[in-house]
C-alpha positions in Angstrom: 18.7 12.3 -38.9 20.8 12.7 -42.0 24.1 10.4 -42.5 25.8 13.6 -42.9 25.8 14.5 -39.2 25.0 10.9 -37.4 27.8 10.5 -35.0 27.3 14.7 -33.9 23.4 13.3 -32.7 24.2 9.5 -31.6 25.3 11.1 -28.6 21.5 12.8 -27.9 19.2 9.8 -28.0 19.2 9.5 -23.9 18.8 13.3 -23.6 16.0 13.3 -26.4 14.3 10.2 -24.5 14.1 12.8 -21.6 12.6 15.7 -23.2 10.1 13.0 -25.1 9.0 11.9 -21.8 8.2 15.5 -20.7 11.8 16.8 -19.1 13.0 20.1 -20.3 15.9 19.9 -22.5 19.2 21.2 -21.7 19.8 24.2 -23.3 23.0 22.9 -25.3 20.0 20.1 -26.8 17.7 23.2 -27.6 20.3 24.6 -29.6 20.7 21.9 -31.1 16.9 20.7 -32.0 16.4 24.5 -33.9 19.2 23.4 -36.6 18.8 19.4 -36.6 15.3 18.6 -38.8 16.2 15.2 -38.2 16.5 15.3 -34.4 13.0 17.4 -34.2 11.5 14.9 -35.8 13.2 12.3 -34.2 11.7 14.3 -30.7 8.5 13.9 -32.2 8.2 10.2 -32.7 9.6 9.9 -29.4 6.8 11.9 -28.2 4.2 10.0 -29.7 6.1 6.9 -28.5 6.1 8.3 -24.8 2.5 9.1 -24.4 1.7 5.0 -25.7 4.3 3.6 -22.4 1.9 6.1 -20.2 -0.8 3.8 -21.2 0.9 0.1 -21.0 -1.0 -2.0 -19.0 0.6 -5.1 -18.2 2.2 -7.0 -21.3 0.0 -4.9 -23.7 2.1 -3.9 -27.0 2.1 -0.5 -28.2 -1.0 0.7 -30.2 -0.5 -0.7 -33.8 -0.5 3.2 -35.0 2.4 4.0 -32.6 4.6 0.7 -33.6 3.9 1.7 -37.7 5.0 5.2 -37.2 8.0 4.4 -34.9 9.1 1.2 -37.5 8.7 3.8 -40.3 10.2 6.5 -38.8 13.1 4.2 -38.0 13.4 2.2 -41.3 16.6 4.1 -42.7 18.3 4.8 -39.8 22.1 3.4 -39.9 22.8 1.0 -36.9 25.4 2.1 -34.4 29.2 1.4 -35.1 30.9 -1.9 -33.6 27.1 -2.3 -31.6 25.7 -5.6 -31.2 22.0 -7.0 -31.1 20.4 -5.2 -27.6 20.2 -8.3 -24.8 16.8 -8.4 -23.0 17.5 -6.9 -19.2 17.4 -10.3 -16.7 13.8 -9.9 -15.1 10.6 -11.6 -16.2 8.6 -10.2 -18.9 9.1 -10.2 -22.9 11.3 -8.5 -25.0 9.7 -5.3 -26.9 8.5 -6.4 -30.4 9.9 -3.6 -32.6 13.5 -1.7 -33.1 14.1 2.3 -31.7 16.2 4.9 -33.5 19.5 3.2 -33.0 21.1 6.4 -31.4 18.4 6.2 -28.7 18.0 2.5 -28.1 20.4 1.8 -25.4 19.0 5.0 -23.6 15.1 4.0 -24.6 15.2 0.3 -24.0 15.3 0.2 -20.0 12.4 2.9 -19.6 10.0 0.6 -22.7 11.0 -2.4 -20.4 9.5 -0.3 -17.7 6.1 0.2 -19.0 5.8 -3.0 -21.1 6.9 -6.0 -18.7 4.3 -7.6 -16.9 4.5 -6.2 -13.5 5.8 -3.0 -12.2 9.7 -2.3 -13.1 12.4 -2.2 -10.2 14.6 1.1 -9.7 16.5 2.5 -12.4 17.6 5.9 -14.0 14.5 7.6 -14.2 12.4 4.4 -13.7 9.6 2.9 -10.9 10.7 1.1 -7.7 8.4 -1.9 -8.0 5.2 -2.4 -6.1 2.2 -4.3 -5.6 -1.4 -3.8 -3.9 -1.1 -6.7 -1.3 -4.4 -6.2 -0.2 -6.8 -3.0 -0.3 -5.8 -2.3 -3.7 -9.3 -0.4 -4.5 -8.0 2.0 -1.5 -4.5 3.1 -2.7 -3.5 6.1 -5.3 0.1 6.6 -7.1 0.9 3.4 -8.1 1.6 3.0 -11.8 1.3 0.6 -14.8 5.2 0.8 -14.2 5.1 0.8 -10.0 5.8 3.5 -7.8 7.8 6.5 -9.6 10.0 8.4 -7.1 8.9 11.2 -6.0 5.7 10.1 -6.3 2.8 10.2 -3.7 1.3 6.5 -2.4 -1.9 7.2 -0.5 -4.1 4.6 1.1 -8.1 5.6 2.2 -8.5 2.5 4.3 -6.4 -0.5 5.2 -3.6 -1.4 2.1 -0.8 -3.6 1.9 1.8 -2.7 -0.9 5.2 -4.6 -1.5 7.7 -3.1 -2.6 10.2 -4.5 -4.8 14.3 -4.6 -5.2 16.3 -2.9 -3.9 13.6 -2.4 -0.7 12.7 -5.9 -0.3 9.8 -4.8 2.5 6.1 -5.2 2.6 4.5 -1.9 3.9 0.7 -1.4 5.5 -0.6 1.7 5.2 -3.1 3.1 7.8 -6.2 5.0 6.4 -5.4 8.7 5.4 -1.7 7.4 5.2 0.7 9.5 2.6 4.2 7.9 2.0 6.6 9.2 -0.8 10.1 7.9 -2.0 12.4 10.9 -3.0 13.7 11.0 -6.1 17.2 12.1 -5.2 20.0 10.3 -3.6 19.2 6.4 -3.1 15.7 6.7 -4.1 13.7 3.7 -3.4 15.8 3.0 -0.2 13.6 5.6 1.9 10.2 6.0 2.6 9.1 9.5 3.5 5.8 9.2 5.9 3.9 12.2 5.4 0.9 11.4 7.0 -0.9 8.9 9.8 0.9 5.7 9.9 3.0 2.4 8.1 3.9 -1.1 9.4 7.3 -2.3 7.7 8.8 -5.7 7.6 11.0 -7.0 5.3 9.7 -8.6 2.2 10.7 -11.5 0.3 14.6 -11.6 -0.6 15.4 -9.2 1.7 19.2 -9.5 2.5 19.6 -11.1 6.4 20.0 -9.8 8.7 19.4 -6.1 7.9 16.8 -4.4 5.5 17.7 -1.8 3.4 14.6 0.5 4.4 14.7 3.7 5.7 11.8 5.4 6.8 11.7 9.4 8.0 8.6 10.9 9.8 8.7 14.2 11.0 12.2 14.6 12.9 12.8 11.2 13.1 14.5 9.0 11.0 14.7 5.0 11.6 16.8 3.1 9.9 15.9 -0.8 9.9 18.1 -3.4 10.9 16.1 -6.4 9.8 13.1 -5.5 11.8 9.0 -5.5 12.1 8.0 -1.7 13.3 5.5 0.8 12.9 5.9 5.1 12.4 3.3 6.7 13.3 2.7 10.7 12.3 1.5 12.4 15.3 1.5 16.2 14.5 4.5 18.4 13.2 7.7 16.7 13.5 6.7 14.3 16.7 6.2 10.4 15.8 5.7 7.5 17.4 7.9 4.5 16.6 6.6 0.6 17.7 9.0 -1.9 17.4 8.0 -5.6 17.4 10.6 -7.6 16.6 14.4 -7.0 15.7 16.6 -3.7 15.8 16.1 -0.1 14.7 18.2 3.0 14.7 16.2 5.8 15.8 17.6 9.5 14.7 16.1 12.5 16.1 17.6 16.5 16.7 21.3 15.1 16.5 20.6 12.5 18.9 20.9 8.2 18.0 19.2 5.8 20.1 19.8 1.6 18.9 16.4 -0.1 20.5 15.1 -3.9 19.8 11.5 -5.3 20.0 9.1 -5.6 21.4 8.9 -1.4 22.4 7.7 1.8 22.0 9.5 5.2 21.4 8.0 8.7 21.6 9.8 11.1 19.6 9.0 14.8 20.0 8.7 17.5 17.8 12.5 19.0 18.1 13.7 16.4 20.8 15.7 13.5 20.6 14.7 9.8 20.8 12.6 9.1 24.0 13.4 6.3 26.4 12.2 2.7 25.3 8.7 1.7 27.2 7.8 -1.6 27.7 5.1 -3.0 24.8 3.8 -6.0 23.5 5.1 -6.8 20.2 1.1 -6.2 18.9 0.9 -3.2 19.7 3.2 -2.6 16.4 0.0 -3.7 14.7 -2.8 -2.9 17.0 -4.1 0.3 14.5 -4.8 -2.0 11.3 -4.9 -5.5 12.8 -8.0 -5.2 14.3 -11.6 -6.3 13.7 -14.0 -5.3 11.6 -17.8 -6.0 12.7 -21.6 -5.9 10.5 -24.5 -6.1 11.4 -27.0 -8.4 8.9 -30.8 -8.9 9.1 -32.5 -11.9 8.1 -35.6 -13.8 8.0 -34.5 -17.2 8.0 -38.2 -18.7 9.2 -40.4 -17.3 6.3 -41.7 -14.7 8.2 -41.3 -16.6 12.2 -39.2 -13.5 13.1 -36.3 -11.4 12.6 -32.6 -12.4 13.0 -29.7 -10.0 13.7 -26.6 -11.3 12.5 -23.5 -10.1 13.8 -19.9 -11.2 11.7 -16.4 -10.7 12.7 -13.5 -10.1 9.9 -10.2 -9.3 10.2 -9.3 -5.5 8.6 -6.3 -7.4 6.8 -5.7 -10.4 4.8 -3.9 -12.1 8.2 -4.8 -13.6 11.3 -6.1 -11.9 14.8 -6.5 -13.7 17.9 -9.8 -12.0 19.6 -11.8 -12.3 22.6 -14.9 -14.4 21.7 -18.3 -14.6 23.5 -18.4 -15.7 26.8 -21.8 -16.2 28.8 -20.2 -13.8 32.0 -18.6 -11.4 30.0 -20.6 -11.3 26.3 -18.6 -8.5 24.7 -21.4 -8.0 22.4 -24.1 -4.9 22.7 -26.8 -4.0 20.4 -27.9 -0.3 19.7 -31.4 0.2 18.8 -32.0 4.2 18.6 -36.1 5.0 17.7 -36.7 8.2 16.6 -39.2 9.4 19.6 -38.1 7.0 22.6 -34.4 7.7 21.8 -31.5 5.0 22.8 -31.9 1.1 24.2 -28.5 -0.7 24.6 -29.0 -4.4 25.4 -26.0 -6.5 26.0 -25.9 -10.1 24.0 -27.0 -12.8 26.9 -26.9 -16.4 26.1 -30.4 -16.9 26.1 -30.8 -14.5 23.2 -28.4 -16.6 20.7 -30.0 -19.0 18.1 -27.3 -21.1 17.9 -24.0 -22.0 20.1 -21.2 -19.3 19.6 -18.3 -20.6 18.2 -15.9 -22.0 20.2 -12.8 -20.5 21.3 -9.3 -22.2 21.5 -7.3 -23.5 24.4 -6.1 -20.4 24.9 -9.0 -18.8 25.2 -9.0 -17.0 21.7 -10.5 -17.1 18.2 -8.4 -16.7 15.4 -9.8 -14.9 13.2 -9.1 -15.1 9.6 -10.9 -14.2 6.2 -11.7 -17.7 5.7 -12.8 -18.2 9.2 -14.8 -15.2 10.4 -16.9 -15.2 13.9 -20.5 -14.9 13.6 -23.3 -15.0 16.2 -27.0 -14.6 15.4 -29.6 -12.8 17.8 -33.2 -13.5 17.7 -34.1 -9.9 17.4 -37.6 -10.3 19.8 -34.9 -11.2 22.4 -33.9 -7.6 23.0 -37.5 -6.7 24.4 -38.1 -3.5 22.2 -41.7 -2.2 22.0 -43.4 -2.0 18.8 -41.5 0.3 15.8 -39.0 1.2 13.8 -35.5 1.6 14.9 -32.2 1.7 13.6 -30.0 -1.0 15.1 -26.2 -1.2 15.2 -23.8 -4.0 17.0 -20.9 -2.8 19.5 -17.9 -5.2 20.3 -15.7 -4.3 23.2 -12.4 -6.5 24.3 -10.9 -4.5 27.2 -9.7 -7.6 29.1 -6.1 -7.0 30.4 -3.6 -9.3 28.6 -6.4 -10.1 26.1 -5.4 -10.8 22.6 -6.8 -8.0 20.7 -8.4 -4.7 23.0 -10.7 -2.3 21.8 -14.4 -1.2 20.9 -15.5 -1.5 16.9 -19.1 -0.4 16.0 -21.0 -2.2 12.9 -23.5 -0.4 10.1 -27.3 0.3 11.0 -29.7 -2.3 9.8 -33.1 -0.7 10.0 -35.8 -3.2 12.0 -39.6 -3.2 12.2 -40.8 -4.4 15.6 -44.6 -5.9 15.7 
């Protein structure tokens, strides 16, 4: 930009920052840009500049091509009247290593803290709200070198934890098929949009006591969070399901408001207001990701002295489940072993078919599983009486016990086995 009209452009540099990053420009900027060479080419650099924070990963500088045209491009321009030196905003990370056109740098230097800081960026004019795979990160789409952009789609394919920075403070798990998005408009970052399946929220760390700042609309209902744990669950069209497991909630549906605390569950249907609160167990919040996963392992552990089916509990999560562990009257455990001509055995786990003692269950009667401490049994597979062949085997675990700590039925993979 020439000296000779500097202070009529000093007042662009945010709205060029916003066309560089791919926003149309106003048409008052437009005009402007077809008589201003130096502002075009000022766009330009910008441009150039733009496509380089797309790419930050991390605390990754700028490609050395990028920061030598941008220094150059930049060399002669006159610094801003009465301005002082640009003070690094207060969040960790490193300040950038290079200068911007001073009519843009105010404008520029919040969304190049963005993409260059280690870590995702919290909430600003056009920025991220910062967030983090907690867990499942492999799983989840839509989060960005600089966190989750609003308006942006976060979608999980299996069981993911994502934390979500100031001003949310909350820690979210997503369900698998789960779609969330945080609007752009009004307090973006603040609500959570559930577009599909289902979310656990609870607030994360800093969250200001003793209500969380989260929002979370599903369907026709909206729930605002007063400091709580709870689960939304999409069920079809605008009818949800809300879990609460501890704390209070503010349930909005068709005009109507209903204030419930945990542990309870609220059916919401499509056009009606807020059902009645039923009686739950404050799990039951939980019970559709915190559950266990089972495999099924084969191994030769005697060189050859016979086949052993390993069975392994894990948690689906990175937390603790109490479950229901074998017991010699009720084993919980069923192998599957289909052949292709006799069809379908089922032969429930006895006692006298384990190689080693089960693990042992707590006073309560539960094992606490964890990813450090999974449960594993092992089956001498000549045990489960199968003529001669091959068949495809799969493990069944089944915890319907009423008042048990975690109910349900999970199936493993197929191992194939060769009976002699």
């Amino acid at each position: 930009m020439s000296a000779g009209h500097t202070s009529a452009c000093e007042d662009r540099g945010a709205d060029l920052l916003v066309a560089a990053r791919g926003g149309a420009p106003p048409a008052d900027l437009a005009r402007h840009l077809e008589s201003c060479g130096g502002c075009r080419e000022g766009l330009e650099s910008l441009r150039a500049f733009a496509r380089d924070l797309r790419l930050a990963r991390g605390d990754l500088r700028p490609r050395a091509a990028t920061r030598a045209a941008v220094v150059a491009a930049t060399a002669a321009a006159p610094a801003p009247r009465g301005a002082g030196p640009l003070a690094p905003p207060a969040r960790r990370g490193r300040p950038i290593p290079f200068a911007l056109p001073a009519a843009v740098a105010a404008a520029a230097a919040a969304a190049v803290w963005v993409a260059l800081r280690p870590g995702p960026s919290g909430p600003g004019a056009g920025g991220a709200v910062e967030a983090a795979a907690l867990f499942g990160g492999p799983g989840l789409s839509g989060i960005g070198p600089a966190g989750l952009a609003p308006g942006a789609v976060l979608e999980s394919s299996r069981v993911a934890g994502v934390r979500l920075g100031a001003p949310v403070h909350a820690e979210v798990v997503l369900g698998p098929g789960t779609r969330i998005r945080i609007p752009a408009e009004g307090d973006a970052g603040r609500r959570l949009v559930l577009l599909a399946g289902a979310i656990f929220v609870e607030p994360g760390p800093g969250a200001p006591p003793p209500a969380g700042p989260v929002s979370v609309a599903a369907g026709d209902l909206e729930v605002e969070d007063r400091g709580a744990r709870f689960s939304v669950e999409r069920t079809g069209g605008g009818a949800a399901i809300l879990r609460v497991a501890t704390g209070v909630v503010v349930a909005r549906s068709a005009g109507a408001e209903r204030t419930v605390s945990g542990p309870c569950r609220v059916d919401v249907p499509e056009g009606g207001p807020p059902g009645e609160p039923l009686p739950a167990e404050a799990s039951d919040a939980t019970a559709w990701f915190a559950y266990p996963e089972i495999s099924l392992s084969l191994a030769d552990p005697r060189g050859g002295g016979g086949a052993v089916l390993a069975v392994a509990l894990t948690p689906s999560f990175p937390g603790e489940i109490p479950i229901a562990p074998f017991h010699e009257r009720d084993p919980l455990f069923v192998l599957v072993a289909t052949h292709p001509e006799r069809g379908r055995t089922e032969v429930a786990v006895a006692p006298r078919m384990l190689l080693a003692p089960p693990p042992a269950a707590g006073p309560d009667g539960a094992f606490l599983l964890a990813p450090a401490r999974p449960y594993r049994i092992e089956v001498d597979a000549a045990s489960l009486g199968l003529p001669p062949g091959r068949y495809r085997v799969a493990a069944l675990y089944s915890a319907s016990r009423p008042g048990g700590p975690w109910r349900g039925s999970r199936a493993s993979n197929e191992v194939e086995l060769e009976v002699r």
